[in-house]
Every structure is written in C-alpha cells, then in structure tokens.
N, C-alpha and C positions, 0 to 999 in steps of 0.2 A: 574273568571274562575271556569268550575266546574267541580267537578273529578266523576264521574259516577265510583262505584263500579262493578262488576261480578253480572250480577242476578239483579242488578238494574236499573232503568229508564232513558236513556240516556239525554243529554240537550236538545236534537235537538231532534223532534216529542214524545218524551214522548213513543217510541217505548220499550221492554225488549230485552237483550239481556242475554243469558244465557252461561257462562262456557259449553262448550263441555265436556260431560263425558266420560272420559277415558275408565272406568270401563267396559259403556255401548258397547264402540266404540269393548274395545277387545273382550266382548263376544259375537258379532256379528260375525267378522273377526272368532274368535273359530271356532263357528256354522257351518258358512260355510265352516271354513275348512275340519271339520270333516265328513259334509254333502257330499261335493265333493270329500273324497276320499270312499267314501261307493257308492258314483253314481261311478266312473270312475274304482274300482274295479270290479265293474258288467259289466261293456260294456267293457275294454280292457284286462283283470285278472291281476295278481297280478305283474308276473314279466314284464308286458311291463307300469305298474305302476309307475310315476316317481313321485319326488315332485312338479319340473314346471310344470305337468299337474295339479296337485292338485292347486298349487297356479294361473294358467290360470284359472280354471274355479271355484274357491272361489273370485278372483279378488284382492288379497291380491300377496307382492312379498314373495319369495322363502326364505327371511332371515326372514320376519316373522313365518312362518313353522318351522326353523331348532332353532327359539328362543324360542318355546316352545315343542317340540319333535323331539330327536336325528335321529331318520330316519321314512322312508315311513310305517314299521312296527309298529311302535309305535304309527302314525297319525290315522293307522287303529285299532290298538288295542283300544286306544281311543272311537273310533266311533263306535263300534262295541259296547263296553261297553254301551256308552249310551243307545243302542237299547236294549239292554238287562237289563232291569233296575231293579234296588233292589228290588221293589215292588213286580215283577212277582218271586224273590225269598224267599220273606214275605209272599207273598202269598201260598207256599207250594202247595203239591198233595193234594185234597181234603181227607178227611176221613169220608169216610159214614159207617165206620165198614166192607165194602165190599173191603178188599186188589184186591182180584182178579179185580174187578172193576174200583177200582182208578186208579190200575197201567197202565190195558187197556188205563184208558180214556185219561191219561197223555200222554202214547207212542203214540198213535195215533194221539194224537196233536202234539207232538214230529215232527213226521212222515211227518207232513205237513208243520212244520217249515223248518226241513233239505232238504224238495224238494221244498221251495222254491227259487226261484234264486235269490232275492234280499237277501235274508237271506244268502242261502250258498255258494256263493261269497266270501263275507270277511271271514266267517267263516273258509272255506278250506284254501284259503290264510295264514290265521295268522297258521293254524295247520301244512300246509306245512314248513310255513318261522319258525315256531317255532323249526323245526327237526333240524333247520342248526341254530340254535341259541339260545344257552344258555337259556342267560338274558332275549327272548322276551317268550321260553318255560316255563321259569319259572312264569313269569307275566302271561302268558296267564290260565297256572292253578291255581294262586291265585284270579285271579281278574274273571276266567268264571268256568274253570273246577269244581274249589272246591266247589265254594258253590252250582254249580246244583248239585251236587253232595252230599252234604248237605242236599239238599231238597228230596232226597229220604230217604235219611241215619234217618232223624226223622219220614217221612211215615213209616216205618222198623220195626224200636225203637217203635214205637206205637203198630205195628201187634206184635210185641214180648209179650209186656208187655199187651195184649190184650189173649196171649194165643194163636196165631193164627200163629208164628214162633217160634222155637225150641226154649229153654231157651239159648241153648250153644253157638249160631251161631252168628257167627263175621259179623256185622251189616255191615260195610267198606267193606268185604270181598264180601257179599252178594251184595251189591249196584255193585260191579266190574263185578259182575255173570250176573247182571242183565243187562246194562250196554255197556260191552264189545263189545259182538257181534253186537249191536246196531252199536258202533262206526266204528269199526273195517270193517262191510260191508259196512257204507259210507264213510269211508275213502279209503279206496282199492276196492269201486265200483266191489264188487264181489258177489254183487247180488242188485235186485233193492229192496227198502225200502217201504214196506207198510201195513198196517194195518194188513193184515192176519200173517205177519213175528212177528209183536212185538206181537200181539194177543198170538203165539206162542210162544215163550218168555218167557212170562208172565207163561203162564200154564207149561213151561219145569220147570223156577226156583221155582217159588211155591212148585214145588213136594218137590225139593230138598229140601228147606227151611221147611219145614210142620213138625210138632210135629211129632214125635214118637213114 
C-alpha cells in the first residue's frame, strides 16, 4: 500500500496533487468582498446597501462577511482604505519651493477626485454613517482623515521653516483653514467644487498665513 503525502505524487498516474491554500482562498473571498461593496455602494448608495447584497455579488455567504467585519460600514471603511493607499500618502504634496503652486496643483487634483462618482460614493457614505456613529467617526479620522491631513501639515512645516509662513502660526490650525471650506462645500453641496474655487482658497489663506 502506498501513502501519498500533500504535495506529493499520487500511486495512480504519477499526477500532483496539492493542499489547497487557505490563506490564498481567504484573500480572494477579501478582495471581493471589498471590491463589491465599493461597486454596489455606487449603483444603489449607502443606505439601501445591505451585506446580502455584498455577499450575492462577492459570491461568498453572509457569515463569511460578519466573520471578518462587524457591519456594512466597516466592510466599506475597509475598501475604501485600500483605494486610498499609503503610498499616495508617502508620496506627499510636491515641493518645488513654489507653496502657492503646490497647494494649487494638489486641490485641483483633489477636485477631480471628490467629483468623481466611483470615488465619492463611498467616501460620502462612510462621512455620513460616521455622524450617527461613534466608533466608525472615530476610525474613519484615524485611518483617512488624519493622515491627508498629515500630508499638508509637513507641505506647511516646510513653507515655515523656508520663511515663506509666519514663524507663530499653528501649522494644524492652518491646514483646518485650508481645508475646511473645501470640505464643508462637498459635504453640504453648497456650491459646486472646482478648480477656480480651490485656486481661490489657496490665494485667500496664503495671505493670512504670509510673514509680517
């Protein structure tokens, strides 16, 4: 009799047969979970958003879902992070010495992120569902808000210590100035978002922030 190991050459045709990996198996099943709740927050929004739809069209069942995130908001906070990856926040605002510049060229890219719709789909979603919840508000400013947020705040700290913003001025405070209105008019759609708006932006806080 002969005992064919995992991984090894069975008796019968000399065929291999290989252990199925688990590992690979679940970070497939992941993927597309996360993948189909970022499609299916685009086509139906957030609140008619359920997890059986996410598990219909990942192809995975619904206990899979809830065995690795506690609800619909956190399947999206997930996927949403992925999109948004460390890299692009390693990467930083450029610095060519030109603040007025960089900050331009970053909003306007900005600009064309938040009007996209596969982009600001989940985005608005998680910012809404964050207002009615704690624990998913909290997460959503550790794991997105803060560190974009970051990524000015050293652009900043540069023009400071370049001579190019005031010695005094509260670098955090300054990024909020900057910032805000941005948010504030795509969150409450109270005016539409575009390049001549952040252009403008740029040039109000600069003044404020400028040596003395």
């Amino acid at each position: 009799m002969s005992s064919a190991a995992p991984g090894s050459s069975s008796a019968s045709g000399g065929r291999r047969f290989r252990t199925p990996d688990a590992s690979r198996r679940s970070e497939r099943s992941r993927r597309a979970i996360l993948d189909a709740s970022m499609e299916l927050v685009g086509e139906v929004g957030y609140n008619r958003l359920t997890i059986e739809a996410v598990a219909a069209r990942a192809g995975v069942g619904k206990q899979t879902i809830y065995r690795w995130w506690p609800s619909k908001a956190a399947v999206l906070l997930e996927a949403f992070t992925t999109v948004v990856t460390d890299d692009e926040y390693e990467a930083g605002i450029p610095d060519t010495g030109d603040l007025e510049a960089d900050l331009k060229q970053v909003l306007r890219a900005t600009v064309d992120e938040f009007t996209d719709a596969a982009f600001e789909a989940p985005y608005r979603a998680l910012a809404v569902a964050g207002a009615a919840d704690a624990e998913l508000s909290e997460q959503f400013l550790e794991r997105l808000m803060a560190p974009g947020m970051e990524v000015y705040s050293r652009r900043l700290r540069s023009a400071q210590e370049a001579g190019q913003i005031a010695e005094d001025v509260d670098i955090g405070l300054a990024v909020e100035m900057l910032l805000g209105p941005f948010q504030q008019r795509w969150l409450q759609r109270t005016g539409n978002l575009t390049h001549e708006f952040t252009d403008a932006l740029v040039d109000l806080a600069l003044r404020g922030l400028a040596p003395r």
